[in-house]
C-alpha positions as CSV (number, residue, x, y, z in Angstrom):
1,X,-266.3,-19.1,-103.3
2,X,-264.7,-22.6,-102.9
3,X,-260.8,-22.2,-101.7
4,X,-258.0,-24.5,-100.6
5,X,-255.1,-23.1,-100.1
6,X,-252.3,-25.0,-99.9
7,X,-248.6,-24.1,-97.9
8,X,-245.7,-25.6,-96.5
9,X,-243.7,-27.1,-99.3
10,X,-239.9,-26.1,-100.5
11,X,-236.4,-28.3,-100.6
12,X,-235.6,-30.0,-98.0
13,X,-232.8,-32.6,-97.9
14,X,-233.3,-36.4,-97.6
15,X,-234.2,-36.9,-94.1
16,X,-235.8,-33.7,-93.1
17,X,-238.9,-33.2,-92.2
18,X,-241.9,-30.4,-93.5
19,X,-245.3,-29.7,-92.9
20,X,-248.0,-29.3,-95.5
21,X,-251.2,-26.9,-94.6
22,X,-254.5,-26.7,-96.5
23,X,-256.7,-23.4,-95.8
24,X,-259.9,-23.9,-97.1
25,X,-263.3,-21.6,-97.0
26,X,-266.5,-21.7,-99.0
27,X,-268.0,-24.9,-98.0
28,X,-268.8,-27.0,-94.7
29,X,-265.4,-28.1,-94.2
30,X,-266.6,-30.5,-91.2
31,X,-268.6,-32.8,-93.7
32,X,-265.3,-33.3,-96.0
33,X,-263.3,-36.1,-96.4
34,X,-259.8,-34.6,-97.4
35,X,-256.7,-36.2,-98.4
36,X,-253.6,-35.1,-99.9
37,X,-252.5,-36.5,-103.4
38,X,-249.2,-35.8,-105.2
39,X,-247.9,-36.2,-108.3
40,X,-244.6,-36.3,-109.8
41,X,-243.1,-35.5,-113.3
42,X,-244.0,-38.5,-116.0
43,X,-246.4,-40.3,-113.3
44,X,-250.0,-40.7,-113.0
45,X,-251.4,-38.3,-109.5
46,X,-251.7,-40.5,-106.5
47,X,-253.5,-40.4,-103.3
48,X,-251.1,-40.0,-100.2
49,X,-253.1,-39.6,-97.2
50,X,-257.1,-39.7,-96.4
51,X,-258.7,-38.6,-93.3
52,X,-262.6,-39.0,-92.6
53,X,-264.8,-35.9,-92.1
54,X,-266.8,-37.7,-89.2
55,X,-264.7,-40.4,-87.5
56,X,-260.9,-38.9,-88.8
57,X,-260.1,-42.2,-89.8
58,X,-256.5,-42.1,-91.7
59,X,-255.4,-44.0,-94.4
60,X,-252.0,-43.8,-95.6
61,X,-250.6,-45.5,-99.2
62,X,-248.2,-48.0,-98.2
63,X,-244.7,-45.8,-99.1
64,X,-245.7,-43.0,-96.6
65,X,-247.0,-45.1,-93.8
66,X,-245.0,-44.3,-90.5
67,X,-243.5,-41.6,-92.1
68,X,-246.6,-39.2,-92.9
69,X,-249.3,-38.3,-90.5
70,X,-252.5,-36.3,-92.0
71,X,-254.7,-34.5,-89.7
72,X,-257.5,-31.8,-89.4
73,X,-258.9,-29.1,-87.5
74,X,-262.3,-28.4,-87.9
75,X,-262.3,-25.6,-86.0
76,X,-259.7,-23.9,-88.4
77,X,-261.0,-25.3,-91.3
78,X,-257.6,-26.7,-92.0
79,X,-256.0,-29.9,-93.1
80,X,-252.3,-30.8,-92.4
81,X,-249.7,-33.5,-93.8
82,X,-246.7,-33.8,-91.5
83,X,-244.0,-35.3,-93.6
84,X,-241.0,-36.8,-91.9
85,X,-238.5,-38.8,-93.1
86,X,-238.8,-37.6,-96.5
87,X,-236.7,-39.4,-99.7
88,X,-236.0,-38.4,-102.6
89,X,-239.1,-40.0,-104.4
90,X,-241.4,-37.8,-102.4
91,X,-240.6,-35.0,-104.5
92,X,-243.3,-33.8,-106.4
93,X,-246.2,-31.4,-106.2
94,X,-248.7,-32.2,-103.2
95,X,-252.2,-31.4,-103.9
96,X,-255.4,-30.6,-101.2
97,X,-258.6,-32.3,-101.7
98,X,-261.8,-32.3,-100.7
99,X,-264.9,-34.8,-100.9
100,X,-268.1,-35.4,-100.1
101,X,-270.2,-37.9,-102.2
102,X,-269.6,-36.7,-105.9
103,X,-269.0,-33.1,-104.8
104,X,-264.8,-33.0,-105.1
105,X,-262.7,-29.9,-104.7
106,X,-258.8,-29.2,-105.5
107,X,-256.3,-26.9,-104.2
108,X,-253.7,-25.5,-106.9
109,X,-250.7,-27.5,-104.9
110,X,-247.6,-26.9,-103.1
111,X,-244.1,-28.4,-104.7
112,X,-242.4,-30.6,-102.2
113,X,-238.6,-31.1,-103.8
114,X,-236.5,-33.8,-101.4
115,X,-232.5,-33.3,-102.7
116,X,-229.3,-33.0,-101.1
């Protein structure tokens, strides 16, 4: 059974920092790109962070870059978002995903609130 599991979110005030975590199991993680998307109240989901199953090439959508860092171990079957930095318009909830060709999973998400 497919599983991504996501952890890591809560409030945090406008400057802090928090660290997303995706557990995943039931598939060959290793050949998956995974990103994280998000997506806030009223607003369309968006696509955060990707990182490449084979090369781990990142890619980062402009608001986020030098501020977010996504990574992955394979080993652990795990993805991570390190969020520094954060502002108040990176509240919202932060979804796992995973890709390979047309084969796509989602995790059920992890609400990230940024507030003082």
């Amino acid at each position: 059974q497919v599983q991504l599991v996501e952890s890591g979110g809560g409030l945090v005030q406008p400057g802090g920092s928090l660290r997303l975590s995706c557990a995943a199991a039931g598939f060959p993680f290793s050949l998956y790109g995974m990103s994280w998307y998000r997506q806030a109240p009223g607003k369309e989901r968006e696509l955060v962070a990707a990182i490449g199953s084979i090369t781990g090439v990142t890619n980062y959508v402009d608001s986020v870059k030098g501020r977010f860092t996504i990574s992955r171990d394979n080993a652990k079957n795990a993805v991570f978002l390190q969020m520094n930095m954060l502002k108040p318009e990176d509240t919202a909830m932060y979804y796992c995903h995973a890709n390979n060709g047309p084969v796509t999973y989602w995790g059920q998400g992890t609400q990230v609130t940024v507030s003082s």
